[in-house]
C-alpha positions as CSV (number, residue, x, y, z in Angstrom):
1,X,-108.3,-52.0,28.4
2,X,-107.6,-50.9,24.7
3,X,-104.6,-52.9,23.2
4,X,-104.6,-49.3,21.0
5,X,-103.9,-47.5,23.9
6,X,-100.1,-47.2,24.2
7,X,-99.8,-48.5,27.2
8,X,-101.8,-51.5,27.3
9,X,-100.3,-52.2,23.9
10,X,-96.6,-52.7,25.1
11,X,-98.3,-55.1,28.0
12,X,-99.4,-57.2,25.1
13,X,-95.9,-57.7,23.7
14,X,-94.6,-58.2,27.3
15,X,-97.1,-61.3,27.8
16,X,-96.6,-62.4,24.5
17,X,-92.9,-62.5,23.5
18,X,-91.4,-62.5,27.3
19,X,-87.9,-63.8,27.0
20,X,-87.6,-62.7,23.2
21,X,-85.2,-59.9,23.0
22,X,-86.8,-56.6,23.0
23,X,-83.6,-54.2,22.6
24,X,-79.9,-54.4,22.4
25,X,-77.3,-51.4,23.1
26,X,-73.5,-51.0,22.8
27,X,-71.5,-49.7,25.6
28,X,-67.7,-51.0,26.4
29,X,-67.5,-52.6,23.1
30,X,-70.1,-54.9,23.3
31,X,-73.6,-55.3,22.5
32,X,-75.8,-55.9,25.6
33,X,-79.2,-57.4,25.1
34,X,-83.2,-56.4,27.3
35,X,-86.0,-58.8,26.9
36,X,-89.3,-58.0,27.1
37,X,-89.7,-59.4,30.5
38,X,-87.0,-57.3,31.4
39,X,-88.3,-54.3,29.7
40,X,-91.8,-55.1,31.8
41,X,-90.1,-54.6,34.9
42,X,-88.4,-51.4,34.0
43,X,-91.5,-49.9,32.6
44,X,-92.9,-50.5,35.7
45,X,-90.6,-49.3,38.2
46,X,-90.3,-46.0,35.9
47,X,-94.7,-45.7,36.3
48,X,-94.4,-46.0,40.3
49,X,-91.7,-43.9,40.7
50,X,-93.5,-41.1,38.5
51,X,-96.3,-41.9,41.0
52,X,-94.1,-41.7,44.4
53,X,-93.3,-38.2,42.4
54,X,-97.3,-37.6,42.1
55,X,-97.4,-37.1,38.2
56,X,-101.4,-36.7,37.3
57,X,-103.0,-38.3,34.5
58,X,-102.8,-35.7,31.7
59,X,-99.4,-34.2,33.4
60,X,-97.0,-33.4,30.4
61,X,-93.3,-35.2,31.5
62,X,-90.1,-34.6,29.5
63,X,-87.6,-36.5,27.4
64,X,-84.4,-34.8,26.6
65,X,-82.3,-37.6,25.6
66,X,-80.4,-39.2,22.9
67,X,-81.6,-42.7,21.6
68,X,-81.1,-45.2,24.2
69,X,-83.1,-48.0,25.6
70,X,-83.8,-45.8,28.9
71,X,-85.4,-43.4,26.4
72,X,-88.0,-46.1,25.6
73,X,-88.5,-47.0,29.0
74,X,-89.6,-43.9,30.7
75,X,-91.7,-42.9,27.4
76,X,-93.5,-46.4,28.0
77,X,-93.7,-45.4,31.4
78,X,-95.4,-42.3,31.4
79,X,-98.3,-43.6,29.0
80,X,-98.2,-46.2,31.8
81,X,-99.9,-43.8,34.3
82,X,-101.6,-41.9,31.6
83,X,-99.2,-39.0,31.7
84,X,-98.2,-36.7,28.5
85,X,-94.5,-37.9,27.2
86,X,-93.2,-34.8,25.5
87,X,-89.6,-35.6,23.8
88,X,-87.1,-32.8,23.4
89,X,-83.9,-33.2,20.6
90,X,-81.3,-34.2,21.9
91,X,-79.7,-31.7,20.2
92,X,-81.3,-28.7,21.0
93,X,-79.8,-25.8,22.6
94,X,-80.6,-24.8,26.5
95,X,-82.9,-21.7,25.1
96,X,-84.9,-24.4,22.9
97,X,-85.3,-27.0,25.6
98,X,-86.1,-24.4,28.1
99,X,-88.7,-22.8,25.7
100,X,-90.5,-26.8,25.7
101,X,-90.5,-26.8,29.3
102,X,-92.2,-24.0,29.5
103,X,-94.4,-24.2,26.6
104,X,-95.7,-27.7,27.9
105,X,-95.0,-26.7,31.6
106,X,-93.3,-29.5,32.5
107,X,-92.3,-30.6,36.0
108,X,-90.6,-34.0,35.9
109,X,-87.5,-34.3,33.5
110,X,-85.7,-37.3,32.1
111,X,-82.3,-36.4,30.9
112,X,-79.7,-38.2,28.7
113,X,-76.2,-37.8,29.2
114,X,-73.6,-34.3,30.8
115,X,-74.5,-32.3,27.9
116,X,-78.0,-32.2,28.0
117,X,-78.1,-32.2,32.4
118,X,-75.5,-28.8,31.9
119,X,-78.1,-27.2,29.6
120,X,-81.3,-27.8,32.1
121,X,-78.9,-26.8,34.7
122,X,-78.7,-23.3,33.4
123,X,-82.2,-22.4,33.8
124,X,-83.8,-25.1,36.3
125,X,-83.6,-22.8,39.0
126,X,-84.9,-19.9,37.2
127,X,-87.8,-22.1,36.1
128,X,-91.7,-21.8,37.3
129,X,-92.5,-25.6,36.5
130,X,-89.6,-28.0,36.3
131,X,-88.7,-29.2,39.6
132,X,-87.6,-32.8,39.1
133,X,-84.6,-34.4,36.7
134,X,-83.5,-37.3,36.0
135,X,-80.5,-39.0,34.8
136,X,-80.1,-41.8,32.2
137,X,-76.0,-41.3,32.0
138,X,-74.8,-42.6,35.5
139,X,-71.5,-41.1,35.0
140,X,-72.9,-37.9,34.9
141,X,-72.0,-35.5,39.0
142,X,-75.9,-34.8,40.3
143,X,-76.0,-31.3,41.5
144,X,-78.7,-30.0,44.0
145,X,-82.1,-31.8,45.6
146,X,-83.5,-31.9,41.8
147,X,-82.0,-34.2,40.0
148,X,-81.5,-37.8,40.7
149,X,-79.8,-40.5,39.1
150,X,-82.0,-43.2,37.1
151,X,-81.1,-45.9,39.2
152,X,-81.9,-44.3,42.2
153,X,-85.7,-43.6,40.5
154,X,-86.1,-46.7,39.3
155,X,-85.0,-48.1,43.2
156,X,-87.7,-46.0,44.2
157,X,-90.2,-47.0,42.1
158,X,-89.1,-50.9,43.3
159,X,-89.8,-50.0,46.6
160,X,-93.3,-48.6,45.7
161,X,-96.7,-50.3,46.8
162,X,-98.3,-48.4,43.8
163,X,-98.8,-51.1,41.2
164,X,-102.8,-51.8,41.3
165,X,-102.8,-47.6,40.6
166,X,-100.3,-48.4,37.8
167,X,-102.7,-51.1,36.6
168,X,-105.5,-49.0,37.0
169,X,-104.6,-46.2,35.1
170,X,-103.4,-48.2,32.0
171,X,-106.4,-50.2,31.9
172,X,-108.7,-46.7,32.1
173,X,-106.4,-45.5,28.9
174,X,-108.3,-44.6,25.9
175,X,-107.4,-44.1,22.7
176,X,-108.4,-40.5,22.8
177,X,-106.0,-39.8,25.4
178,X,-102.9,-37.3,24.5
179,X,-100.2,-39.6,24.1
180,X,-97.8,-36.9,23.0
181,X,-96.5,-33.5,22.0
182,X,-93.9,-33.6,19.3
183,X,-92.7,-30.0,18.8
184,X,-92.2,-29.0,15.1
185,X,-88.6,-28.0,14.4
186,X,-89.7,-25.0,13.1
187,X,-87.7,-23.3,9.9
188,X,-89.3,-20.0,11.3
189,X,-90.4,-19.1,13.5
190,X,-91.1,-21.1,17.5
191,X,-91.8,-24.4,17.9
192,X,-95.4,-25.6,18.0
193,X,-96.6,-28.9,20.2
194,X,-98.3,-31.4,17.8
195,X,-100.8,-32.9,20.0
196,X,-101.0,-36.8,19.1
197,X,-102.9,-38.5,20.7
198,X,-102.8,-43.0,21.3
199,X,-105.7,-42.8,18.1
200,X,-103.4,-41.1,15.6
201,X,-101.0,-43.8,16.4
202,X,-102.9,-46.7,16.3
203,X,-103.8,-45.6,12.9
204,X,-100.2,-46.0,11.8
205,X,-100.1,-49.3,13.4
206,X,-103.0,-50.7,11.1
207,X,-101.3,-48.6,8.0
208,X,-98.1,-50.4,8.8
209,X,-100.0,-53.8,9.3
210,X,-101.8,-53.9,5.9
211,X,-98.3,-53.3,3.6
212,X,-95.4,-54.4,6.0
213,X,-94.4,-57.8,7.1
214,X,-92.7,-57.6,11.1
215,X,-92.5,-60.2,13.9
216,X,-89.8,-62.4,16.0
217,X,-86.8,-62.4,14.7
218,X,-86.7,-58.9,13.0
219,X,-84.1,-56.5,13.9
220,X,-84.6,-52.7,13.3
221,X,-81.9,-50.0,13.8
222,X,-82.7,-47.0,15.7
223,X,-80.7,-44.3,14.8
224,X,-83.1,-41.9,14.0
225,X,-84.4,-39.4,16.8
226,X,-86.9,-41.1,18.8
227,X,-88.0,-37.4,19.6
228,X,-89.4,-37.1,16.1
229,X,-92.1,-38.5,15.0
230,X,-90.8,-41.1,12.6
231,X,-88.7,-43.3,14.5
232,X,-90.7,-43.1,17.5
233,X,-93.8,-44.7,15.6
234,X,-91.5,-47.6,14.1
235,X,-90.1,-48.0,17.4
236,X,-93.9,-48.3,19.0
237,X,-94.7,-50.9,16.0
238,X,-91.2,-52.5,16.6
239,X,-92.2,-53.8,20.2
240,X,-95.9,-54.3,19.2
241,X,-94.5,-57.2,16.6
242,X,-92.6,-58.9,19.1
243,X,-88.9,-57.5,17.3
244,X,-86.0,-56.2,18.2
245,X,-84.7,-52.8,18.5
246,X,-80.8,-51.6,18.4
247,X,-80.5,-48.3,19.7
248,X,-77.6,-45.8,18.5
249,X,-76.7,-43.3,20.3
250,X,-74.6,-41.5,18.1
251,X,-75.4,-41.2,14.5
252,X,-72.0,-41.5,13.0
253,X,-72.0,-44.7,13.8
254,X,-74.7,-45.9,11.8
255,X,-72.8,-47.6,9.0
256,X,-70.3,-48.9,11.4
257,X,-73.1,-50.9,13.6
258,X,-74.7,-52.3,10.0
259,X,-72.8,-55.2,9.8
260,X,-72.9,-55.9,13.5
261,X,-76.9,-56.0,14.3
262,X,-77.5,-57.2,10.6
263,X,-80.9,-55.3,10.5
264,X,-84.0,-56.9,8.7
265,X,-85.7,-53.3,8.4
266,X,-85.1,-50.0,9.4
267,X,-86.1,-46.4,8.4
268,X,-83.8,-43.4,7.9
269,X,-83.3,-40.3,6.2
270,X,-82.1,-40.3,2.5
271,X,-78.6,-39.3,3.9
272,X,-77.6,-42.0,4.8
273,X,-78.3,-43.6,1.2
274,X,-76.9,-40.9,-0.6
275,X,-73.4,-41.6,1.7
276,X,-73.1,-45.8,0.8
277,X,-74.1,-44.6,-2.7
278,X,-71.4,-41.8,-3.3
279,X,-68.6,-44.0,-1.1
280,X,-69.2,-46.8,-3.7
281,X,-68.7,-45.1,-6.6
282,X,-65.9,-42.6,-5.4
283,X,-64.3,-45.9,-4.9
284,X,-65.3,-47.2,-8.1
285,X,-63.4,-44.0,-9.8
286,X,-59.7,-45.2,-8.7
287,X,-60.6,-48.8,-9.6
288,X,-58.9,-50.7,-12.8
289,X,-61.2,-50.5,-16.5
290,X,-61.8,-54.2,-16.1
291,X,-63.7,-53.8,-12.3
292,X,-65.6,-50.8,-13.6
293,X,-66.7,-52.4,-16.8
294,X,-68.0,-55.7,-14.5
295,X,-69.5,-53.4,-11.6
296,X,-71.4,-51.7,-14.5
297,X,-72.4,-54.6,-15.9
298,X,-73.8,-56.1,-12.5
299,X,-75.6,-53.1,-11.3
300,X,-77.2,-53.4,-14.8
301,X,-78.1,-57.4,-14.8
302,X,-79.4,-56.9,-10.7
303,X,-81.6,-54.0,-12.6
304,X,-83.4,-56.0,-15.3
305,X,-83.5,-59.1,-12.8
306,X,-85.2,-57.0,-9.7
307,X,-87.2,-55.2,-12.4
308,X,-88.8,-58.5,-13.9
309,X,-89.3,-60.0,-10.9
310,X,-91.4,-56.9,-9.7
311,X,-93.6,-57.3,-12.9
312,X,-93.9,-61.0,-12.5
313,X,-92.2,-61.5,-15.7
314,X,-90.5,-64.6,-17.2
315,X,-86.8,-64.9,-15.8
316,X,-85.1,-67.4,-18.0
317,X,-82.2,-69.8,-17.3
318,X,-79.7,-67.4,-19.1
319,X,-80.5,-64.5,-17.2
320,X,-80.9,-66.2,-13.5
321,X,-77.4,-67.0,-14.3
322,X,-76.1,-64.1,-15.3
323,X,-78.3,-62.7,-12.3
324,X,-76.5,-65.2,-9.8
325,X,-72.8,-64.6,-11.0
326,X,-73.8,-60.9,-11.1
327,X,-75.0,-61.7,-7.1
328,X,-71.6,-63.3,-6.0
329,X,-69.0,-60.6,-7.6
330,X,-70.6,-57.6,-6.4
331,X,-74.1,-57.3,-5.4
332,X,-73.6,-59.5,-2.4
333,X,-70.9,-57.5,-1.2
334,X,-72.5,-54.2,-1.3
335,X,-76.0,-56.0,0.6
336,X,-72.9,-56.9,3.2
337,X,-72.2,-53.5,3.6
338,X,-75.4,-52.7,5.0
339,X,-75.9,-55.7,7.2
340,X,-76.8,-58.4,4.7
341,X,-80.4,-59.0,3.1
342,X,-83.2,-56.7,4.2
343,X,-86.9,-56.7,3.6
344,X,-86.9,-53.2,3.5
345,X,-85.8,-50.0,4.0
346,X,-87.8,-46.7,4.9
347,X,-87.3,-43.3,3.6
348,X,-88.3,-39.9,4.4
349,X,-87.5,-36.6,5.7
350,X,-86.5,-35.5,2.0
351,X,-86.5,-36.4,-1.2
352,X,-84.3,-39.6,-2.4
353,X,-83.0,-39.8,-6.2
354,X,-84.2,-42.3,-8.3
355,X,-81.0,-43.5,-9.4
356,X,-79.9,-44.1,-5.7
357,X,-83.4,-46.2,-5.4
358,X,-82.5,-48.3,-8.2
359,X,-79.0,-48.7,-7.2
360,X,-80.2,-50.3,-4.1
361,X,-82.9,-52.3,-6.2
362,X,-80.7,-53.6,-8.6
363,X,-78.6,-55.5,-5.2
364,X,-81.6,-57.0,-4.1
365,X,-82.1,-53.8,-1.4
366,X,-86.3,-52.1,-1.6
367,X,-86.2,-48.7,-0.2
368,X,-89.7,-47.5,0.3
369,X,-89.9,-43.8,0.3
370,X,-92.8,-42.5,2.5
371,X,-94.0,-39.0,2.9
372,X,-95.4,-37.7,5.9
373,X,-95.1,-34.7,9.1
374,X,-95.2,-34.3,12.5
375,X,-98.6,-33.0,12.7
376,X,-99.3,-36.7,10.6
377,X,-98.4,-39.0,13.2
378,X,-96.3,-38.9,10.7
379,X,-97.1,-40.9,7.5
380,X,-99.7,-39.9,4.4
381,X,-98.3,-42.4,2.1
382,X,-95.5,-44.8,1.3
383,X,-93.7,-47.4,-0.9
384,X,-94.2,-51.0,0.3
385,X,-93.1,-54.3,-1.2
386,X,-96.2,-55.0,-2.3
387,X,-96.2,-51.9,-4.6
388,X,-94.1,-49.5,-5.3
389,X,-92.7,-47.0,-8.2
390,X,-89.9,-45.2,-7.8
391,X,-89.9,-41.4,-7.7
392,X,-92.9,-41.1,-6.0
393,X,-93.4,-41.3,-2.1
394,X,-96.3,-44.2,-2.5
395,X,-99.9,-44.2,-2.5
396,X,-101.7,-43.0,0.6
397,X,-102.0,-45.4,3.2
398,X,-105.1,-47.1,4.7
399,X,-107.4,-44.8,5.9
400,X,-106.1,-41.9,5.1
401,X,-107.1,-39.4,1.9
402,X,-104.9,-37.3,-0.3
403,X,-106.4,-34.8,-2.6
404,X,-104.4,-32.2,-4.3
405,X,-106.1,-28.3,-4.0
406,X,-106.3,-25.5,-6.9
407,X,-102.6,-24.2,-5.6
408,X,-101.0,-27.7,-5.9
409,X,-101.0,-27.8,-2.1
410,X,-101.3,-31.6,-0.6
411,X,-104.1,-31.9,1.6
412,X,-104.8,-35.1,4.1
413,X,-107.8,-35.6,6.0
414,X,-108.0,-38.8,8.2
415,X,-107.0,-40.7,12.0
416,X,-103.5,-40.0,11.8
417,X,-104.0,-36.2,11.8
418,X,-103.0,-34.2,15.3
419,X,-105.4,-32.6,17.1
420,X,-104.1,-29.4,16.7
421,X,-101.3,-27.1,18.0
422,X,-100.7,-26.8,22.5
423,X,-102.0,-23.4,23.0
424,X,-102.0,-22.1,19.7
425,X,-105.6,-21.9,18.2
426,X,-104.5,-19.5,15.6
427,X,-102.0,-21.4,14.4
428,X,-103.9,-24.6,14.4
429,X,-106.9,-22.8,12.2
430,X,-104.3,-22.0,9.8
431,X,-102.9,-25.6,9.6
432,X,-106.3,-27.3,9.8
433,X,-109.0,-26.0,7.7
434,X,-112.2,-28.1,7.6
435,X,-110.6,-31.3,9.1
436,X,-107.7,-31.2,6.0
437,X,-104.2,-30.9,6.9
438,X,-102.6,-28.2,4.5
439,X,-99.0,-30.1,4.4
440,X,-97.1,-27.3,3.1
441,X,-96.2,-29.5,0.3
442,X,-96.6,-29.1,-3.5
443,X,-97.0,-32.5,-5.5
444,X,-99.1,-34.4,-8.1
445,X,-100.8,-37.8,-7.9
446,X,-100.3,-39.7,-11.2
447,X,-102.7,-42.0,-12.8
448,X,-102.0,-45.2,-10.9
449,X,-102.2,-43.2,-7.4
450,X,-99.0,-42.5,-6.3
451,X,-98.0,-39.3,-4.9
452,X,-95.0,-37.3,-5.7
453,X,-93.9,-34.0,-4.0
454,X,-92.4,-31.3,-6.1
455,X,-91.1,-28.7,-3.6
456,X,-91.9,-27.3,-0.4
457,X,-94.5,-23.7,-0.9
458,X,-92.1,-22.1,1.9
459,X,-88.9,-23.1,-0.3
460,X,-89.9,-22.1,-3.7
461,X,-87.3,-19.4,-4.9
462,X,-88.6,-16.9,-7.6
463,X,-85.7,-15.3,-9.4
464,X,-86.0,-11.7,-10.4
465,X,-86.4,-12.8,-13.9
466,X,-89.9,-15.2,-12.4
467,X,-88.2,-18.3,-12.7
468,X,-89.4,-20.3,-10.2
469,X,-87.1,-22.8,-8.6
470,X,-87.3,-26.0,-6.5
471,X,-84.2,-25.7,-4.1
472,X,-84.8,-29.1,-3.1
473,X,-84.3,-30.9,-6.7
474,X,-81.1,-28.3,-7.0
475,X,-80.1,-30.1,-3.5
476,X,-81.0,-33.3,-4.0
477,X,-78.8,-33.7,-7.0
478,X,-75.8,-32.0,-6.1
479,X,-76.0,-33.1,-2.5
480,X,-75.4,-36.9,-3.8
481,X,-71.8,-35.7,-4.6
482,X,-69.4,-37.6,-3.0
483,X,-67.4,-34.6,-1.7
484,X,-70.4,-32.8,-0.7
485,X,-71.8,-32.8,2.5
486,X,-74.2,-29.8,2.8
487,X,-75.7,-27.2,0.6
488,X,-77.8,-24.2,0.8
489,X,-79.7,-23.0,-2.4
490,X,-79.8,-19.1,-2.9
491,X,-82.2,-17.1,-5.4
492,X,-84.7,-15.6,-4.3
493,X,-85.8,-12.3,-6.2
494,X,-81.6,-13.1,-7.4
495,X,-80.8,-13.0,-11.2
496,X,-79.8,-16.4,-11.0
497,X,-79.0,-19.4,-8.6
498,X,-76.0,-19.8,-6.2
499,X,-74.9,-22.0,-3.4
500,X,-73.2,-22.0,0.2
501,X,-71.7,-25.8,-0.1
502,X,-69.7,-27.1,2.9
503,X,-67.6,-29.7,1.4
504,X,-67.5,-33.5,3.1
505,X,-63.8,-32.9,4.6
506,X,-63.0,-36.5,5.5
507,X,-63.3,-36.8,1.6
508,X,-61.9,-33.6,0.4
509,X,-58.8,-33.8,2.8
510,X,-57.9,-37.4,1.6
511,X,-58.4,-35.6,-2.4
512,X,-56.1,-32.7,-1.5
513,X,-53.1,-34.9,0.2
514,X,-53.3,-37.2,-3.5
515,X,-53.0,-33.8,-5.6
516,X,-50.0,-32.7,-3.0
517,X,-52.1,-29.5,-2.2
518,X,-50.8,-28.7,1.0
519,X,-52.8,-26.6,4.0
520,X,-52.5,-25.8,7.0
521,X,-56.7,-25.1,7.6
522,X,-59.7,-25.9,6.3
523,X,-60.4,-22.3,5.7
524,X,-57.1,-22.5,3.5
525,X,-58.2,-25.3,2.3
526,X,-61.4,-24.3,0.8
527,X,-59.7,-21.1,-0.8
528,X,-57.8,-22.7,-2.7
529,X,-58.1,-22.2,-6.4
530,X,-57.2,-26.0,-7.1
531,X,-60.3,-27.4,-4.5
532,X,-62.5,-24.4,-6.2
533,X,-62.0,-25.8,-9.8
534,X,-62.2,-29.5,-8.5
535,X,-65.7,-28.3,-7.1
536,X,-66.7,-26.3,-10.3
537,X,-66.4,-29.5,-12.3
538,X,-68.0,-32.2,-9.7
539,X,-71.4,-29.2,-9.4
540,X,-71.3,-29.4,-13.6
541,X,-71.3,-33.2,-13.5
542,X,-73.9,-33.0,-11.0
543,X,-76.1,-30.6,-12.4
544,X,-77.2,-32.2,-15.7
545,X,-80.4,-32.9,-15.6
546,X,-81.2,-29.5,-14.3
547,X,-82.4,-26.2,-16.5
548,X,-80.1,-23.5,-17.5
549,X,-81.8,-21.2,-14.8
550,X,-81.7,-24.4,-12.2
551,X,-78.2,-24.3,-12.3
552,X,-75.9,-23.4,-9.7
553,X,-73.7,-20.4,-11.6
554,X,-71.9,-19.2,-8.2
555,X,-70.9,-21.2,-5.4
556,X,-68.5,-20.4,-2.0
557,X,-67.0,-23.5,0.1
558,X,-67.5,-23.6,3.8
559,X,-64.8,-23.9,5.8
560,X,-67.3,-25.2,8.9
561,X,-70.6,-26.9,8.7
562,X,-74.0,-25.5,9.2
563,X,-75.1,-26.9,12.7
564,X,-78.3,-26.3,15.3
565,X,-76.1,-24.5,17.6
566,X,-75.3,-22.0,14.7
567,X,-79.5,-22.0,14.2
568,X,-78.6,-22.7,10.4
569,X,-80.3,-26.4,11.2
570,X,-83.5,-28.0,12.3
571,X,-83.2,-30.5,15.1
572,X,-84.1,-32.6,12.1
573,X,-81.0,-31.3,10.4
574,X,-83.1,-29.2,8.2
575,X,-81.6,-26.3,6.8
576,X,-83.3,-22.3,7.8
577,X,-83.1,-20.7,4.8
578,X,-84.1,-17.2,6.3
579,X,-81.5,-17.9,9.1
580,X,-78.9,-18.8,6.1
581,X,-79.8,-15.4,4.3
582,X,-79.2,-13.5,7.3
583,X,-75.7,-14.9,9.0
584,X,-74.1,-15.3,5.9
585,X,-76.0,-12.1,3.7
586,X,-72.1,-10.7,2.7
587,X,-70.8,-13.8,1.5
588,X,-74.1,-14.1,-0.5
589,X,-74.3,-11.0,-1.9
590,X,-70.4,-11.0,-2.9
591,X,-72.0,-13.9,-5.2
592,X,-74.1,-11.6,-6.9
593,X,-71.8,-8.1,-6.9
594,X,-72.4,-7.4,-11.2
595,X,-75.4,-9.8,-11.3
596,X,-73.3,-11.0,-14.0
597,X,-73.2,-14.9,-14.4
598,X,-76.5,-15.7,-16.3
């Protein structure tokens, strides 16, 4: 029995840490905790009822679900009887999740709440494979012989005599089994099935090991899909070091729950940064000269403090007391903010800015970007306490090499790389060419070996003067904007830049009721020549540090916000460029009637 294999490795835990708490959930207000024992017993009853329902080893079951400790039951389940767990996004629509099913041909279901059950409903009968589902929600009306409720499956699997074949089959697991297919959002095109197998993830697990410091008593907060490849690795290495995981089901609430499970480390998306970052210094804006003027001056003493102490540098009296006083007045009080002390935070998914890394490093908070995809298991390199710099998305991880080819493209070779692409040889010789992973990704790797990404090849935008333009950067800066809440960078084969930008309404709405601009809509709202000019100045402000021909010279406010449903939007909240183009190709081109504006 390999304590690599999936399987065998959440036994471990179980045996080791048995009444330490495993996972905590909010429902009714209050936070309900699962211990590992507890979480043993689940796991089990979900493996012997996928039995009584006669999944084979190698047998692809679903996940459509939204994060919730259920989610990680009957995932640890199905590597339990050496099945294939194969997550679906919440999110998705009925055509995507039925596309999955298909692709993978899946025949047993687990589902999360109405919403996702309605959507499987619309094409289960039509279906040639799925003939089982199951429901996590038990408020959710079961129609017809197919579904059943996940009580009821985990009663049956109770019931069931099947344990020694349960034993059995985890203790025959191998670290070359498949232990999943991830399916790539996609910004074109369909979805393919990363296969991952129990290998690619053990590799992480030793990555993780040699620059990260988890065990009892550490709390994680997963609010990240566990259907992507990201959380659901830090979720596996979570319950392998004996920790705790908090599961959010809905994503707004993120900043809310902070506070509540006090997290000792976590990984996100740079969102989520860029949102405490822009809230504190919106706030910041309507504060008196003499609160400014000390927040400054904090933010600037946590900066030289953090930084010295990262260089192993003298820190005299004077300034550990400046550093202390500078702690109690404000720095404390944004670490509260975020649950209290950390040792660390993850990023990835997208660039981060350096001045929101250092603004988190100056109150005592590391957040170590990583880089990494799907097909990756997912990560090639990352920040760690033990060494970071800030800019950069680390140095490749254990294992693992980075090289750089004659296009700029970043290449990785190593045990963390898929096996390829479920049913699509083509596409998997394209991806993976002489064991390298071509990432997709343009970057450098400076001269102490950290690795920093420039721009996606896909997203490059080449003006029709041959400028050519890192949408990313454009959105990475403007994006932090308080009032901001999406954007979509336009060019390409353009005379000059322009942007679709759907304000943050929460903010904007609160702004327009202090200037007494009334409306009666948010499409009013946006047209208004006041919110325009508001937004002309806050993109200039923004833009600074960009070229003349980076800059953003036309720009429209959306009334509504890009969404999956709308297919503007990965599952991983991605934007489709091509899709953009297309649905909204008036509106864009109105930005360029004249080609004037350079």
């Amino acid at each position: 029995m390999s304590s690599e294999y999936i399987g065998s490795m959440i036994q471990d835990s179980i045996k080791k840490y048995g009444n330490a708490i495993a996972m905590r959930y909010k429902e009714n207000g209050s936070w309900h905790e699962i211990t590992y024992n507890e979480l043993g017993e689940r796991i089990k009853e979900v493996a012997k009822a996928l039995l009584e329902y006669e999944v084979k080893e190698g047998e692809m079951v679903g996940v459509f679900a939204q994060n919730m400790p259920e989610w990680s039951m009957a995932d640890f389940g199905i590597l339990s009887v050496r099945g294939v767990s194969v997550p679906i996004y919440a999110t998705n629509t009925a055509k995507q999740a039925e596309y999955i099913v298909n692709d993978a041909e899946i025949r047993v279901l687990f589902v999360g709440d109405k919403t996702q059950y309605e959507k499987i409903l619309s094409f289960v009968d039509s279906s040639k494979y799925l003939k089982k589902i199951i429901v996590f929600d038990r408020n959710v009306q079961l129609k017809g012989s197919h579904s059943l409720s996940f009580d009821n499956f985990l009663d049956m699997g109770k019931k069931s005599t099947k344990d020694s074949i349960v034993d059995e089959r985890t203790g025959r697991g191998s670290v070359d089994d498949i232990a999943t297919l991830i399916y790539t959002s996609g910004t074109t095109g369909d979805p393919k099935g990363a296969i991952l197998t129990h290998g690619n993830f053990a590799h992480q697990f030793r990555a993780i090991d040699e620059r990260f410091s988890i065990g009892v008593g550490d709390r994680s907060l997963c609010f990240l899909p566990l259907s992507h490849a990201y959380e659901r690795t830090w979720s596996y290495y979570v319950f392998r070091s004996g920790a705790e995981n908090n599961y959010v089901a809905d994503q707004k609430k993120i900043v809310e729950y902070m506070p509540d499970v006090r997290p000792t480390a976590m990984v996100s998306v740079p969102r989520l940064y860029e949102k405490i970052y822009s809230t504190v210094y919106d706030k910041l804006k309507k504060a008196s000269p003499v609160k400014v003027s000390m927040f400054n001056w904090a933010i600037r003493t946590g900066k030289i403090y953090q930084y010295k102490k990262k260089d192993r540098k003298f820190i005299g009296p004077w300034l550990a007391l400046r550093h202390a006083l500078a702690d109690a007045l404000v720095l404390k009080k944004i670490r509260d903010v975020v649950g209290g002390p950390k040792k660390f935070f993850s990023a990835g998914g997208a660039p981060l800015s350096i001045d929101i890394e250092e603004f988190f490093f100056a109150a005592g908070l590391l957040i170590c970007q990583g880089y990494g995809l799907t097909e990756s298991s997912p990560m090639i390199s990352c920040n760690a306490p033990g060494g970071f710099k800030f800019g950069t998305v680390g140095r490749p991880i254990k294992d693992c090499e980075v090289k750089i080819d004659d296009t700029g493209e970043i290449l990785a070779r190593g045990g963390n790389i898929m096996k390829g692409y479920y049913k699509k040889p083509e596409a998997t010789a394209e991806t993976l060419v002489n064991g390298w992973l071509k990432t997709g990704d343009v970057g450098i790797i400076d001269e102490d070996g950290f690795l920093k990404i420039t721009d996606r090849i896909k997203d490059l935008i080449i003006t029709s003067q041959g400028k050519n333009i890192a949408p990313q950067h454009i959105e990475t800066l403007v994006g932090m904007d308080h009032y901001i809440e999406q954007i979509a960078t336009i060019g390409d084969k353009r005379k000059y830049v322009t942007a679709l930008i759907v304000p943050s309404f929460t903010a904007l709405e609160e702004w327009a009721k202090e200037n007494n601009i009334t409306f009666s809509s948010r499409e009013e709202l946006v047209k208004n020549p006041d919110v325009i000019k508001f937004y002309e100045k806050r993109i200039a402000d923004q833009s600074k540090e960009l070229a003349n021909y980076e800059k953003i010279k036309r720009f429209t406010l959306m009334p509504k916000e890009f969404t999956q449903d709308g297919g503007e939007l990965t599952p991983t909240l991605k934007i489709k460029r091509k899709v953009v183009g297309e649905k909204y190709k008036e509106l864009i081109d109105s930005m360029y009637a004249g080609e004037s504006g350079e």
